[in-house]
N, C-alpha and C positions, 0 to 999 in steps of 0.2 A: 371704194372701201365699203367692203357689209356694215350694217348696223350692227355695236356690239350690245350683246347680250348682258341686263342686267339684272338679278333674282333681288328684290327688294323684300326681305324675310332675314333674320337671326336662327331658324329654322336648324340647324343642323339635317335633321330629315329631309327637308327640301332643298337643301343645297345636295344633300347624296344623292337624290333620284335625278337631279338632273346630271351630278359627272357620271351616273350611271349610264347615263345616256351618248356619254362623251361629248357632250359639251360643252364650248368654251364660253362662260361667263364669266362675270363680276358679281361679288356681295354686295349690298347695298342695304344696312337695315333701316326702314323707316322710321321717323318719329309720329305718330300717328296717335292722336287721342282715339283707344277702343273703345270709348264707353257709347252705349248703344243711346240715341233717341228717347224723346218719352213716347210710349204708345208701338217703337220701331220695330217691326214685325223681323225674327230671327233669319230667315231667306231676304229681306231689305237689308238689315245689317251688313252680312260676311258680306253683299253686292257691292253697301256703300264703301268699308270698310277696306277691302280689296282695291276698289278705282281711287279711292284716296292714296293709298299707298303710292302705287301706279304714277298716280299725277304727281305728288310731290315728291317721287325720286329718280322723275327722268330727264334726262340731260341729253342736248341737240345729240342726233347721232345713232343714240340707244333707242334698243327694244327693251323694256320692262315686263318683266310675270312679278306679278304681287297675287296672292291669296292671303285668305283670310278664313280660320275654321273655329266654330263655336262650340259646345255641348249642352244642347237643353235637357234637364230631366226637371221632373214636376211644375211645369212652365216657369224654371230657374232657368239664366244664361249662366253657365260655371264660365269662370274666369281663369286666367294662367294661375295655378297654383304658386304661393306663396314661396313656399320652399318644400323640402322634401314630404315631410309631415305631411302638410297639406294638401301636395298631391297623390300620398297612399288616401287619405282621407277623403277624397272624392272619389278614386277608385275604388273604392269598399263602395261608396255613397251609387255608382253606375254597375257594379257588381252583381248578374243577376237580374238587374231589372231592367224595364225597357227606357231609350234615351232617343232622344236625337243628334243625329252630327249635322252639322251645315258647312258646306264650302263656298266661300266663292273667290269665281280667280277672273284679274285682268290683267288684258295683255296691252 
């Protein structure tokens, strides 16, 4: 029997690019503390953050993809917006100006 396919993310977007792909996995959302290191540089981050996922939501059998993506503007890490508000609010706040995205994914 193949190893099955587990996408460890609550992602809605990540879950559609992979049935995009015709895919047959599993959801799995991780519980994962986000919060970055002191000193933890934004590409160490999404890396840690990503292979934590990975490690704690795989089970005998599975293959795991966990990612992980950040947005730095004015050497801020923006965090999951709050609720609606606060994600127009940041969007205004990258609007225009220049940002960073970081990804990282493990498999």
């Amino acid at each position: 029997m193949p190893p099955r396919l587990v996408l460890a993310s609550a992602s809605p977007r990540r879950s559609s690019l992979l049935a995009d792909l015709e895919l047959i996995f599993t959801v799995r959302p991780p519980q994962t503390d986000e919060s970055p290191l002191p000193y933890e540089r934004p590409p160490d981050l999404v890396a840690r953050l990503a292979c934590e996922k990975a490690r704690t939501t795989v089970h005998p059998g599975e293959i795991v993809l966990a990612a992980d993506t950040i947005v730095v503007i004015d050497n801020e890490i923006l965090g999951k917006p709050a609720d609606e508000a606060d994600a127009r609010s940041m969007l205004a706040r990258l609007s225009g100006r220049d940002h960073e995205v970081y990804t990282g994914v493990a498999l």
